[in-house]
SEGURO-348953 format. One record per residue (C-alpha): x, y, z. Coordinates in nm, 3 decimals, decimal comma, always signed. Example, Ala and Ser with C-alpha at 12.3 -4.5 7.8 and 13.67 -1.06 7.14 Angstrom:
<pts>
     east    north       up
   +1,230   -0,450   +0,780
   +1,367   -0,106   +0,714
</pts>
This chain:
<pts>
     east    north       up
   -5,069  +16,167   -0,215
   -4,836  +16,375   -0,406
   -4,544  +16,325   -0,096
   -4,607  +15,978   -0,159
   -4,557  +15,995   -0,529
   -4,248  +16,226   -0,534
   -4,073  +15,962   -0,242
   -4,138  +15,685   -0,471
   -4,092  +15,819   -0,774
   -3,742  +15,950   -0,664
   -3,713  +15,579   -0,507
   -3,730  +15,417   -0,833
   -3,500  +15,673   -0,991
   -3,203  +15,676   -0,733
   -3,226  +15,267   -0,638
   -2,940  +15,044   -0,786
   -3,189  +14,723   -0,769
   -3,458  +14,803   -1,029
   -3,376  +14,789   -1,360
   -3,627  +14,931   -1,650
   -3,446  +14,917   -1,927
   -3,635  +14,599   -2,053
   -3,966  +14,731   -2,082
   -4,139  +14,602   -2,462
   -4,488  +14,622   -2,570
   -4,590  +14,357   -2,490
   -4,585  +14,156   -2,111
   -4,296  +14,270   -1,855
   -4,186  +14,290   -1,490
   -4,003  +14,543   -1,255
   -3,740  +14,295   -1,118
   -3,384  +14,345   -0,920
   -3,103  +14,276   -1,120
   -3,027  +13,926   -1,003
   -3,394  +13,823   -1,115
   -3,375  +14,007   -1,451
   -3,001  +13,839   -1,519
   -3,178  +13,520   -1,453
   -3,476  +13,565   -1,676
   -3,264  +13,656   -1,968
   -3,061  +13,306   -1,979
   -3,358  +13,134   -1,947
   -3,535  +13,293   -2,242
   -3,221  +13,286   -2,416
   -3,152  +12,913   -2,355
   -3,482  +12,771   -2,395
   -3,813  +12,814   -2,591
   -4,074  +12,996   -2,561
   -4,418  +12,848   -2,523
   -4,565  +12,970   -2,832
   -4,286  +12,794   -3,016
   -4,432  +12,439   -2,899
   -4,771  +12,278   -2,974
   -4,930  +12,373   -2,723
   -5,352  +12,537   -2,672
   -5,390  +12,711   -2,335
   -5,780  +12,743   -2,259
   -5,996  +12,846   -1,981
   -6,246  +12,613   -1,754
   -6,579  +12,525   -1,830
   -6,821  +12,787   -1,791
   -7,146  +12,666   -1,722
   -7,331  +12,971   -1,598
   -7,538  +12,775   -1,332
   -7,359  +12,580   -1,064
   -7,616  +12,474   -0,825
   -7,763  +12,260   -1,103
   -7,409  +12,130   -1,339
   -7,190  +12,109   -1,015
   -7,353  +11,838   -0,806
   -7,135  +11,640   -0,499
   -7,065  +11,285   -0,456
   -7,415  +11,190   -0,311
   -7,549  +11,359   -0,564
   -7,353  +11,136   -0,868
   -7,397  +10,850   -0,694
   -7,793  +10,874   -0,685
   -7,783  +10,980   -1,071
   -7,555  +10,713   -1,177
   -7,758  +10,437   -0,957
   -8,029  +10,536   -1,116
   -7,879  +10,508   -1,481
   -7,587  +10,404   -1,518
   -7,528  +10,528   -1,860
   -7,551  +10,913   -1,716
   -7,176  +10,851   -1,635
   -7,066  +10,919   -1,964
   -7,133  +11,271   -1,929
   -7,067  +11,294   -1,533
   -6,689  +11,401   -1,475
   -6,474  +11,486   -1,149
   -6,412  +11,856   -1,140
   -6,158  +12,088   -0,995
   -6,195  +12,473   -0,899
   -5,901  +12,715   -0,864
   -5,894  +12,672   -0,503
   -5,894  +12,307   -0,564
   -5,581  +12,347   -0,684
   -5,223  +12,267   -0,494
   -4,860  +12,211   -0,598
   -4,821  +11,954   -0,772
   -5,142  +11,757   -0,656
   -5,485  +11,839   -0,690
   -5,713  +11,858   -0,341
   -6,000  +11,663   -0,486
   -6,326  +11,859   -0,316
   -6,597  +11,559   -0,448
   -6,757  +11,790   -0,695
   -6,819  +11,638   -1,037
   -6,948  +11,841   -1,365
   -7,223  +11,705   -1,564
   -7,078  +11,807   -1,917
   -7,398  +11,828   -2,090
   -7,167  +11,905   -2,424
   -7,282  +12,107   -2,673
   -7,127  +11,956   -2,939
   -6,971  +12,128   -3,271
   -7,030  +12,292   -3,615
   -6,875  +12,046   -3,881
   -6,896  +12,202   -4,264
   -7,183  +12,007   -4,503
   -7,222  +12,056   -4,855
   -7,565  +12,049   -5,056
   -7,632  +11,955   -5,409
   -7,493  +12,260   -5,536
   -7,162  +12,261   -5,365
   -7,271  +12,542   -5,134
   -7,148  +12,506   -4,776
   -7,334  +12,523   -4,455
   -7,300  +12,422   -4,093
   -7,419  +12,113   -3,899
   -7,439  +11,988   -3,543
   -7,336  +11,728   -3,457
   -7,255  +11,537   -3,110
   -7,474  +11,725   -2,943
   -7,590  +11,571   -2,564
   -7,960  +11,525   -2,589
   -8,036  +11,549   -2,187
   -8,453  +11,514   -2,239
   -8,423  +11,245   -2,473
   -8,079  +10,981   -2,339
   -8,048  +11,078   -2,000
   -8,406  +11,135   -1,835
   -8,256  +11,095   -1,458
   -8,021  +11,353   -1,574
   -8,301  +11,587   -1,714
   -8,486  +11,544   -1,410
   -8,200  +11,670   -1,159
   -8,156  +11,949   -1,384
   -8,497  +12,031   -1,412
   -8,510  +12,171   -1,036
   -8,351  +12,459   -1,173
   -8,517  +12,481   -1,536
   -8,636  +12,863   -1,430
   -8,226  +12,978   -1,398
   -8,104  +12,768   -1,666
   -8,328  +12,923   -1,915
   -8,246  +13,236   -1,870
   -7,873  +13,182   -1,749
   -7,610  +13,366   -2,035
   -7,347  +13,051   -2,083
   -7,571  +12,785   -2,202
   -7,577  +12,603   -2,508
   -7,852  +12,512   -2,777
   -8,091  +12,339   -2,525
   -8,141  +12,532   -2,175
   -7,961  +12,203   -2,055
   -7,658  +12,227   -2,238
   -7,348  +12,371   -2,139
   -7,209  +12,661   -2,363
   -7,016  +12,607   -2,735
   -6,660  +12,446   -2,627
   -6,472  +12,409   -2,913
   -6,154  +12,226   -2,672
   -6,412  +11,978   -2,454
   -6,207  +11,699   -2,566
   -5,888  +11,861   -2,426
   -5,999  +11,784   -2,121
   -6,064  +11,409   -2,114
   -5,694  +11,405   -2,253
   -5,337  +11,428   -2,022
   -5,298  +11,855   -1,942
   -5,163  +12,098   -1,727
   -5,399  +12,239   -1,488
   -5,321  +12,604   -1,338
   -5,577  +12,883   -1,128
   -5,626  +13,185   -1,317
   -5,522  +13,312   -0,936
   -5,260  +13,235   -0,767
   -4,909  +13,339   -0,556
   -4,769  +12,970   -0,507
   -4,746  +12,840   -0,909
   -4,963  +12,503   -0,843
   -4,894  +12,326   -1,162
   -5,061  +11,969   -1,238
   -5,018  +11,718   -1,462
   -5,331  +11,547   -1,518
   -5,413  +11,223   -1,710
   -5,753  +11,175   -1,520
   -6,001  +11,358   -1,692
   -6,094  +11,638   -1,475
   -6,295  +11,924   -1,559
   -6,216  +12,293   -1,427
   -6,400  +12,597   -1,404
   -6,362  +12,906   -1,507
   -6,095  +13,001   -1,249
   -5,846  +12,806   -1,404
   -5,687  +12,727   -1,718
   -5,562  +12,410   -1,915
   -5,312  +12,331   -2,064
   -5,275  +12,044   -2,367
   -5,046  +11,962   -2,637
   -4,756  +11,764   -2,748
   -4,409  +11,717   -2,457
   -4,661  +11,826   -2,136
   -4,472  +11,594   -1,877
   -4,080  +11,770   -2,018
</pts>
């Protein structure tokens, strides 16, 4: 081990292709030249993404997927059944669902059992405090919903990402980002997959999204 680290050590020292003189404190690379030259004029030209509106987010987490990740049979039966449980039933993409440009669609679908969010109230005496509102009330609107979830009541209780009710999905403060146009990403990747969504899909946790104002430039 200490050969190894003396050869490459002295590699990095003597080689005329890797360049360290741009090392910050915050994010960097070791590049060759060519890349680093290359780099430079871009951030030099254009602008940095923390200069635009733009929110970069994780996926869902939803801490149980054999009961919120269901396939197509599975959403059809629901959905034939009641027909309002669509609102809440969306298409959903994992990292590995995830190609250049295009998404490979694998049939999954979430059911985004939202949890919904703290809005500031005010009582007689002026004194703030926080209410819920929006929250998805499985048991009482969408009993063929409950019912598919209750299979798997004994992990969802006890599951760590879950929301108010053992059938909501964890505090999400960006849901709506979703159902709006974004740029969908894995968290994992070697081939840069970029998409540009406009039809509402979910991700998990292995991927990130991407929302804000200029997404297609």
């Amino acid at each position: 081990q200490t050969a190894l680290l003396k050869n490459h050590t002295n590699y990095i020292a003597s080689s005329e292709f890797i360049n360290l003189s741009n090392l910050n404190t915050s994010s960097w690379t070791i590049n060759d030249n060519d890349s680093n030259v290359i780099i430079d004029q871009v951030v030099q030209q254009g602008r940095c993404l923390n200069e635009w509106d733009l929110r970069i987010n994780i996926g869902i987490l939803n801490g149980l997927n054999e009961a919120f990740v269901i396939d197509e049979n599975t959403k059809n039966e629901i959905i034939e059944a009641e027909p309002k449980a669509s609102e809440i039933i969306y298409p959903m993409l994992r990292g590995r669902d995830m190609k250049r440009y295009y998404p490979n669609f694998s049939n999954l679908y979430l059911i985004n059992t939202y949890n919904g969010e703290l809005v500031d109230k005010k009582d007689s005496n002026g004194k703030t405090y926080k209410v819920r509102i929006n929250r998805v009330d499985v048991v009482k609107d969408y009993p063929e919903v409950y019912s598919h979830l209750k299979k798997f009541e004994e992990k969802a209780r006890i599951r760590f990402n879950q929301g108010d009710h053992w059938t909501n999905l964890r505090n999400c403060a960006y849901n709506d980002d979703f159902l709006r146009p974004k740029i969908i990403y894995p968290s994992i990747t070697k081939d840069l997959p970029f998409i540009y969504d406009e039809n509402c899909f979910f991700t998990n946790d292995k991927s990130f999204i991407m929302s804000g104002e200029k997404l297609k430039y």
